[in-house]
N, C-alpha and C positions, 0 to 999 in steps of 0.2 A: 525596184531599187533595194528592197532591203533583203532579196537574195543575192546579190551582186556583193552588196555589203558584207554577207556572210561566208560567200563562197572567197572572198578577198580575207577574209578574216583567218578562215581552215587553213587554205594560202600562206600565209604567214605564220600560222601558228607551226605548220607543217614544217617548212623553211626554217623557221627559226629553234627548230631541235632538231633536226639531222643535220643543217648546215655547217656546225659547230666540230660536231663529231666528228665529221668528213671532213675538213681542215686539218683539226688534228690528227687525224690517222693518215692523213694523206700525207706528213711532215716525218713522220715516225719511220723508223727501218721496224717492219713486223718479224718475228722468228717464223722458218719457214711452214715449223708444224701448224701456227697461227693460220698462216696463207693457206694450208693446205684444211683448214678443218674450215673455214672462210668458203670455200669451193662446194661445201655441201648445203649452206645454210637455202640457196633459192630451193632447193628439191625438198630441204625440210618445212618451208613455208608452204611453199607449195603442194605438199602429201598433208601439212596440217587443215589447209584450205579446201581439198576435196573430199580427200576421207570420209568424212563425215555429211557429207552432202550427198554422198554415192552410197553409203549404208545408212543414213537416214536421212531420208525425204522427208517423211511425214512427223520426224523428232523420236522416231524409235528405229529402232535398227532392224531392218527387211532384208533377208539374207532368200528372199524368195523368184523366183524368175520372172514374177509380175513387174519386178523392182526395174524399170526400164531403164534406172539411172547406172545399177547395178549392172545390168548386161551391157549397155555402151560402154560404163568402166573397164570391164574387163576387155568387152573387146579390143578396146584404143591400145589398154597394157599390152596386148599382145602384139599389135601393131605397131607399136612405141620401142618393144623390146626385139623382134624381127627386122625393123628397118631401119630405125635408129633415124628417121624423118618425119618432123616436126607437122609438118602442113598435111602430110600423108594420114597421119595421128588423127588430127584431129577432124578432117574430113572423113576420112571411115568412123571415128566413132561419133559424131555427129550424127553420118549415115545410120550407122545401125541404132543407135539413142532413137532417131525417128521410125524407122522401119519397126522398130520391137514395137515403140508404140502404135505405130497404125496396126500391128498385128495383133496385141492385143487390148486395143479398144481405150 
């Protein structure tokens, strides 16, 4: 019960600061550069989200080929920037993220 409690807590806490926002942005006419700099914010959450997870695993930065996280990264980018498909992405560098790893150890 009393994660139930907690998880309904986050719930609302969550809701009740972006619900607010979203209302009023949604009421506003935005200028278009707004919109247009608006269209980059998910790839910047997103490259701040991996980044560093892909250059450090261990909390320092391994720019080494043992870096398994390091070689699927790269792989997927290039997969990512060749196909321009999403599901494609992420199944080949999942693939290769594992494959490095059973290769080395």
């Amino acid at each position: 019960m009393n994660e139930l409690t907690l998880i309904l807590g986050m719930a609302l806490v969550t809701f009740g600061v972006r619900y607010p926002m979203l209302a009023i942005i949604g009421r506003l006419h935005l200028p278009d550069t707004a919109l247009r700099a608006l269209r980059y914010v998910p790839l910047a959450v997103l490259t701040a989200i991996i980044v560093p997870s892909v250059l450090m695993p261990e909390g320092t930065i391994d720019i080494r080929p043992e870096n398994t996280y390091l070689v699927g990264g790269i792989i997927a980018a290039l997969v990512a920037w060749r196909t321009k498909n999403l599901l494609l992405t992420i199944i080949v560098g999942m693939g290769a993220f594992l494959l490095w790893r059973a290769v080395i150890g």
